[in-house]
C-alpha positions in Angstrom: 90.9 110.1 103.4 90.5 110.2 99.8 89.0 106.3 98.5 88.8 105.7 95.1 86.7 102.0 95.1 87.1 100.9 90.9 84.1 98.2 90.4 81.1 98.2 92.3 80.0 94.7 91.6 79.4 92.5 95.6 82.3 93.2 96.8 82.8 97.0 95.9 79.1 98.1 96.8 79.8 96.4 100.1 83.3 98.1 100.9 81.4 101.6 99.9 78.8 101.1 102.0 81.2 100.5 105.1 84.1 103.2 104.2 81.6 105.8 103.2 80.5 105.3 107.0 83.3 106.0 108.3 83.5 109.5 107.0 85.9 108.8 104.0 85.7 110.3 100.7 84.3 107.8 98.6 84.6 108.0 94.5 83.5 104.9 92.7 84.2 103.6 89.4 82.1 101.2 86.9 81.6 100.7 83.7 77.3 100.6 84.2 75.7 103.9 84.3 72.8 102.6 86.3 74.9 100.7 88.6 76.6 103.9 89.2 73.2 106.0 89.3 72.3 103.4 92.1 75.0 103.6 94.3 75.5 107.2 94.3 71.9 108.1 95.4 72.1 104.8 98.4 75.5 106.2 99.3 77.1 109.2 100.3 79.6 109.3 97.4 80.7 110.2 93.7 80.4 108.2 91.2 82.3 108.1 87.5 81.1 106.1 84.2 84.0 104.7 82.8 86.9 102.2 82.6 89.2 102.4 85.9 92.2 101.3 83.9 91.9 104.5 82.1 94.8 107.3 82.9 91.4 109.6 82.1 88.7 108.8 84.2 91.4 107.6 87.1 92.3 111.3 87.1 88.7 112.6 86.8 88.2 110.4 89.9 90.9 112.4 91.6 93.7 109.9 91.7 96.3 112.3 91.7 95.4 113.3 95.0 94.1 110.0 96.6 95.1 108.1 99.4 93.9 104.6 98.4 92.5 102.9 95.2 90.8 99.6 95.8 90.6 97.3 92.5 87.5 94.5 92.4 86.0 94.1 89.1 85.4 90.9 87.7 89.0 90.9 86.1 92.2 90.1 87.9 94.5 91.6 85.1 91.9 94.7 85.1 92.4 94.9 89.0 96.0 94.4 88.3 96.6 97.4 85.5 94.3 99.8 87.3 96.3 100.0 90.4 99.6 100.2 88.5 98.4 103.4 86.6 96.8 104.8 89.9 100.4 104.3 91.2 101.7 106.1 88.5 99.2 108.8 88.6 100.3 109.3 92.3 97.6 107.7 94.6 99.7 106.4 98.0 98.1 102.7 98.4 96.6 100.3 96.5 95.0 97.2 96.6 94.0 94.6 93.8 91.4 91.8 94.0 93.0 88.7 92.2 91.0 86.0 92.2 92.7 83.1 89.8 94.7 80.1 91.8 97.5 80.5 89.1 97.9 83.9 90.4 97.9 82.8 94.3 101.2 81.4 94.0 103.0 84.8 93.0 101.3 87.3 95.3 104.5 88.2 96.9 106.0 88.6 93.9 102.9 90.7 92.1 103.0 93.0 95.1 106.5 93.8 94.7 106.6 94.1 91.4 103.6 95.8 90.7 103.7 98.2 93.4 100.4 96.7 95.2 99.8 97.8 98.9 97.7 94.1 99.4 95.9 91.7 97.0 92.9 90.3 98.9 91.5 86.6 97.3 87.9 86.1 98.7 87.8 82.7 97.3 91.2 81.3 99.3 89.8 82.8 102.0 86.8 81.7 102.5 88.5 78.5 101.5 90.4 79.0 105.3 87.0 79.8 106.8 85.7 76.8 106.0 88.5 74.8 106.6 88.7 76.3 110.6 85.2 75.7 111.1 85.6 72.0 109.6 88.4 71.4 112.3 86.6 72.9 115.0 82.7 71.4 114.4 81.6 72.6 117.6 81.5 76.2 116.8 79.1 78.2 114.0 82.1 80.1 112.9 85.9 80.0 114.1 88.2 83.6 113.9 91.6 83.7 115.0 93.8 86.8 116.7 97.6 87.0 117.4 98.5 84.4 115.2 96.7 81.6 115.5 97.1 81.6 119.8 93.2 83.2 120.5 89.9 81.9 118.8 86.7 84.1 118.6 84.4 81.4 118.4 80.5 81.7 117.6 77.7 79.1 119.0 74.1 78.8 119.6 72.5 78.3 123.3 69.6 75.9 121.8 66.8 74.9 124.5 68.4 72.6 127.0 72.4 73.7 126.2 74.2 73.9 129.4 75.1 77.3 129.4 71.4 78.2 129.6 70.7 80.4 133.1 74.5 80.8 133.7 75.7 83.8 134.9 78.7 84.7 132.7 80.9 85.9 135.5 80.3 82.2 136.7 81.4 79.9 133.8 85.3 80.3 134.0 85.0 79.0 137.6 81.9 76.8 137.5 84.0 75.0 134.4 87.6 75.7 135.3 88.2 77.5 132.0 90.0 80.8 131.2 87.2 82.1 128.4 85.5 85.6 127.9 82.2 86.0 126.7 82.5 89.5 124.4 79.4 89.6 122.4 75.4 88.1 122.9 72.9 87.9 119.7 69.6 88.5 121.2 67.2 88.4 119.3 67.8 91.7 117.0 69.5 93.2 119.9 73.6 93.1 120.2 75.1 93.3 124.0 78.6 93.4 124.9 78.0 91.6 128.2 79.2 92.4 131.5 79.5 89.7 134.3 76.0 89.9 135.2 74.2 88.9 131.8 72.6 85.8 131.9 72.5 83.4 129.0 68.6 82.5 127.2 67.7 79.7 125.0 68.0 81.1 121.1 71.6 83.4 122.4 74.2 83.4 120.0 77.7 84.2 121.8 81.0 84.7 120.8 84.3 83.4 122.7 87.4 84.4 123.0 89.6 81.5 124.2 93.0 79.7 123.4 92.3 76.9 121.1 93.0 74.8 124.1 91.2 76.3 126.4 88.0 76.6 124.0 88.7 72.7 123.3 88.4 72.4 127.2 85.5 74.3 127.4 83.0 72.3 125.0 84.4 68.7 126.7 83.3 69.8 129.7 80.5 71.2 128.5 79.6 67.4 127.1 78.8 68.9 123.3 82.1 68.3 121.4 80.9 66.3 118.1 83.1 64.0 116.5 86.0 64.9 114.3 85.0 65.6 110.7 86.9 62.8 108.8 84.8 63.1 105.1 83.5 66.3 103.2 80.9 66.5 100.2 81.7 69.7 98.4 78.9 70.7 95.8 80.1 73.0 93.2 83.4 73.0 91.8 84.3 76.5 91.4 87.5 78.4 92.6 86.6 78.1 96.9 86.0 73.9 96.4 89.8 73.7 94.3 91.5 75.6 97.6 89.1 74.3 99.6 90.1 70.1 98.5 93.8 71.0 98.5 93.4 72.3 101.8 91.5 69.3 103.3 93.6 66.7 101.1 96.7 68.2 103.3 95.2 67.5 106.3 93.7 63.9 105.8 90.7 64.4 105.4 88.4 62.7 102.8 87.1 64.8 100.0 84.6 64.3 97.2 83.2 67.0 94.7 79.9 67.1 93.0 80.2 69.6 90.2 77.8 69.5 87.2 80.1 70.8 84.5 81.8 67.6 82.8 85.0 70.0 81.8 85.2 71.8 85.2 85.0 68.3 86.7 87.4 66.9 84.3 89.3 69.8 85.3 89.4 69.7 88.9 90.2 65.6 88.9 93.8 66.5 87.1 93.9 69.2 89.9 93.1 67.2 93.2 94.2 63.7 92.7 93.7 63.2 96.1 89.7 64.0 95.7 87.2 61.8 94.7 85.3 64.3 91.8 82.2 63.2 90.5 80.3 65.2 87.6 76.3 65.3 88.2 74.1 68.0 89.2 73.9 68.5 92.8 70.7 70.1 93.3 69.3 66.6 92.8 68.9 64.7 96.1 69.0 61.2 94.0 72.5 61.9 92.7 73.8 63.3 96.4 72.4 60.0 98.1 73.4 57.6 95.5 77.3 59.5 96.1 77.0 59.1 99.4 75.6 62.2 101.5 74.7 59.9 104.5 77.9 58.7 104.9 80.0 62.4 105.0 80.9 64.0 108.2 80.1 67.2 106.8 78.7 69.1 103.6 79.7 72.6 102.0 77.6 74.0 99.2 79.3 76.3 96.8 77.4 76.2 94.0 77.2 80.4 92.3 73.5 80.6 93.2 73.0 81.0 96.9 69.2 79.5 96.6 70.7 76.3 95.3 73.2 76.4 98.2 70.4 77.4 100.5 68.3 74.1 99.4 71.2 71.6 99.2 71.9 72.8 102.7 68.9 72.0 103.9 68.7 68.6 102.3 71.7 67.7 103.7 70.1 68.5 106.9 67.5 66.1 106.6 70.2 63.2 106.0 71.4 64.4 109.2 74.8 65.7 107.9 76.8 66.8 111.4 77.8 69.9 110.0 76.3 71.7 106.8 77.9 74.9 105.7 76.8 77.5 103.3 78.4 79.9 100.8 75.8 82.8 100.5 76.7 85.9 98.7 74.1 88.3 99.0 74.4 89.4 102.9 70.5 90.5 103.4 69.7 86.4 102.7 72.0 86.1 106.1 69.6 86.5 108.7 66.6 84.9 107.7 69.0 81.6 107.6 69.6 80.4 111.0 65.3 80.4 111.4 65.1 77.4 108.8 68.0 75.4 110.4 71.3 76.8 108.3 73.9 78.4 110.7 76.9 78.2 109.0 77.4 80.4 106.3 80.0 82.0 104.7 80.6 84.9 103.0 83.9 85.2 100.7 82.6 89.1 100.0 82.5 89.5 103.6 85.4 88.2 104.1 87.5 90.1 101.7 86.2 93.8 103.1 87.2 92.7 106.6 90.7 92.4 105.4 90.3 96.0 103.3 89.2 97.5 106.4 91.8 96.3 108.8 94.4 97.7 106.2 92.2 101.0 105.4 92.1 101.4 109.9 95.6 100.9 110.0 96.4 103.6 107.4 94.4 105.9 109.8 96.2 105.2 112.3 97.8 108.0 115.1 100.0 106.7 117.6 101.2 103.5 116.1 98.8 100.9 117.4 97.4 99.8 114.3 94.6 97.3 113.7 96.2 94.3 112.8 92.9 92.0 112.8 89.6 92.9 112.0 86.2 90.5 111.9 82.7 91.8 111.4 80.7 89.7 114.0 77.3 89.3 114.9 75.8 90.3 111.2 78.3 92.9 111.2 76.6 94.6 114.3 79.9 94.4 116.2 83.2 94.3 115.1 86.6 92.4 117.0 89.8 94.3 116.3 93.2 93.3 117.3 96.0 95.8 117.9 99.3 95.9 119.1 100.3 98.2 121.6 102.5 100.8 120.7 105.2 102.7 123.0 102.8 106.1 122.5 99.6 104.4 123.6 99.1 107.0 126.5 97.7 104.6 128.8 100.7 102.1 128.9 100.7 100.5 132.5 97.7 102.2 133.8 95.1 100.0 135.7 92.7 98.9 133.6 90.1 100.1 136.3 91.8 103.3 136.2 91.1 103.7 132.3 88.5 105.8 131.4 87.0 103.4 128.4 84.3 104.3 125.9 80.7 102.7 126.3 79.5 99.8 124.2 83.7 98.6 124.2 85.0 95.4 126.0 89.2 94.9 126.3 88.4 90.7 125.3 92.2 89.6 125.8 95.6 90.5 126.2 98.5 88.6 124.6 101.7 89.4 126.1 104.5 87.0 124.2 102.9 83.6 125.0 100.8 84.6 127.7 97.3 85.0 127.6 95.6 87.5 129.7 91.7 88.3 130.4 91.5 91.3 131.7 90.7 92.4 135.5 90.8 95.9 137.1 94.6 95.6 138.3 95.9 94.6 134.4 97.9 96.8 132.5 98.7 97.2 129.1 102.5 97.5 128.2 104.3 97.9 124.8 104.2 95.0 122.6 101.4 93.9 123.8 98.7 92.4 121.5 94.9 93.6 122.6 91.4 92.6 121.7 88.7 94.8 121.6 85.1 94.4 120.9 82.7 97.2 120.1 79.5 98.2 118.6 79.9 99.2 115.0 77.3 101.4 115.5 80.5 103.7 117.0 83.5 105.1 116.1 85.2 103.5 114.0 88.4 102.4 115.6 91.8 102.9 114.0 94.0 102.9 116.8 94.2 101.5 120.5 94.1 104.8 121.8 90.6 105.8 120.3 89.8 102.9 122.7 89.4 105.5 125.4 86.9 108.9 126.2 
């Protein structure tokens, strides 16, 4: 397909770097030569000078003839205008990044109106990150499939956890659990694990699980921490407003340390329900003196990841249960979890997951489309959801009877309110929703049929 990617700030250097990839045609769009001159000679793509909500340089960039424009520069109404005129000009989808809460509340309407395929907010969403991993401590990092009925859930095997030396084909029975194991971290090495892998100290491993189930799973397992009750949010930017609201509807305690006095003047009209205070949050004095020992949990989101990187690990050494991290630059990532910071999130992430599930589905062939997508395991593996179409070829063959590709693991069924983890004799039938969890270092998957050789 034709991709035209306007901006190529975080977010639109990352998107290139994944759709170009994937074998797409890739014409980006900025306004800085030398950001331009530097993606163009990393990447396999063209690149254009020039302002994307231009009629001109869209149709230099081929818009006329694209399948998709993607819109994320720094400016909403930017985002906004470019995809109209692309529309105009004839390009088939389009999606806008729009970043400001006032807009939030009229996305259905702005889609409608404007003509917009998707509008993608990384800030709400990492917002709803946050908030899932705040509900379920136990985890690193919480995902959810078919609605909200199947977590993908991330944690550590430390020295001494109680999964260390088990057999994965014996933890469903040795626990009485229904859970699946889909992807080990070792080391640098990924595995999608069969039956036989055995768990290490230093493992990270990812679960697929009812939220019930997974509950289960970590009682018995004797590590379920306490319920997060209180949250210290440094930085007041656009993730901490969703972010409050989103804890304030759920009863839980919120206070904000942000050091501009009119953003925190700002945000106290905004969250009644939050306690704001207005000092600088890099300062350990000012964070212990508001009461950092006393919070169940702590989520920097300050615009400078170093500062979040520090206050994270300050809050560490007040023994904060659960410290979380808002990093934007992805190569800072994985040198985290070696100094004591595991959960981190990405709102840039984040947002091209949800461009790629739509950009898969678009290339899709027999109707099975990708309907969830998650980068996992530093974006060495991927988790896709699908729903099973009536021209997936292998409806109602035995699962031991499909011929599957290598490095691919079929995580979970969901068949109405049944959830299935798959044996030889299971089918799939139509309607059916379908995990999978592959290597990126593959195919790219658009469909449930590429699923097989």
């Amino acid at each position: 397909m034709r991709i035209i990617i306007a901006g190529c700030g975080k977010v639109g250097e990352l998107l290139t770097s994944y759709i170009s990839r994937e074998g797409h045609d890739v014409i980006v769009i900025d306004t800085d030569p030398q950001i331009i001159e530097d993606i163009v000679n990393e990447y396999d793509v063209m690149g254009i000078v020039g302002n994307c909500g231009s009629n001109s340089v869209l149709l230099e960039a081929g818009a006329d003839g694209a399948d998709l424009i993607i819109a994320v520069t720094a400016s909403d109404e930017l985002n906004i205008f470019c995809c109209m005129v692309a529309g105009k000009l004839g390009v088939k989808h389009s999606i806008a990044r729009v970043r400001n809460p006032e807009y939030t509340e009229q996305m259905v309407f702005m889609r409608g109106e404007f003509g917009l395929s998707m509008a993608v907010n990384p800030e709400y969403d990492a917002a709803e990150e946050i908030l899932r991993i705040i509900q379920f401590p136990a985890a690193i990092k919480i995902d959810t499939f078919a609605k909200g009925r199947v977590d993908l859930a991330e944690v550590r095997i430390d020295d001494g956890h109680p999964l260390c030396g088990r057999r994965l084909a014996e933890l469903g029975g040795f626990y009485g659990v229904n859970i699946l194991v889909c992807a080990v971290r070792r080391g640098d090495e990924v595995a999608i694990p069969s039956g036989d892998f055995t768990l290490e100290p230093g493992d990270v491993i990812h679960i697929t699980a009812s939220h019930s189930e997974l509950v289960n799973f970590f009682k018995k397992l004797g590590i379920v921490t306490k319920r997060i009750r209180s949250v210290m949010i440094i930085g007041g930017g656009k993730i901490a407003f969703f972010l409050s609201r989103m804890l304030c509807e759920v009863g839980i305690k919120v206070k904000i340390v942000e050091s501009d006095p009119e953003r925190a003047a700002q945000l106290a009209d905004l969250l009644p329900s939050a306690m704001v205070i207005n000092g600088d949050g890099t300062d350990g004095d000012i964070l212990i003196e508001e009461g950092i020992d006393d919070v169940d949990a702590s989520v920097s989101l300050t615009g400078i990841d170093e500062e979040n990187i520090i206050i994270s690990m300050f809050a560490g050494t007040r023994r904060v249960d659960k410290v979380i991290t808002k990093i934007n630059h992805l190569n800072v990532m994985k040198m985290l979890s070696s100094i004591g910071l595991e959960c981190i999130v990405s709102p840039k992430n984040i947002s091209a997951n949800n461009i790629l599930r739509y950009l898969r589905g678009l290339g899709n062939t027999d109707g099975s489309s990708v309907q969830t997508l998650y980068k996992i395991v530093d974006g060495s593996a991927e988790a896709l959801e699908f729903i099973a179409s009536e021209n997936f070829e292998a409806l109602g063959v035995p699962i031991k009877d499909m011929k599957l590709k290598k490095n691919l693991l079929l995580a979970c069924i969901i068949r109405q309110d049944k959830i299935i983890y798959p044996h030889g004799g299971d089918t799939i039938e139509a309607g059916d929703s379908v995990i999978v969890v592959t290597k990126s270092s593959g195919e790219a998957l658009r469909d449930l049929g590429e699923i097989l050789e």
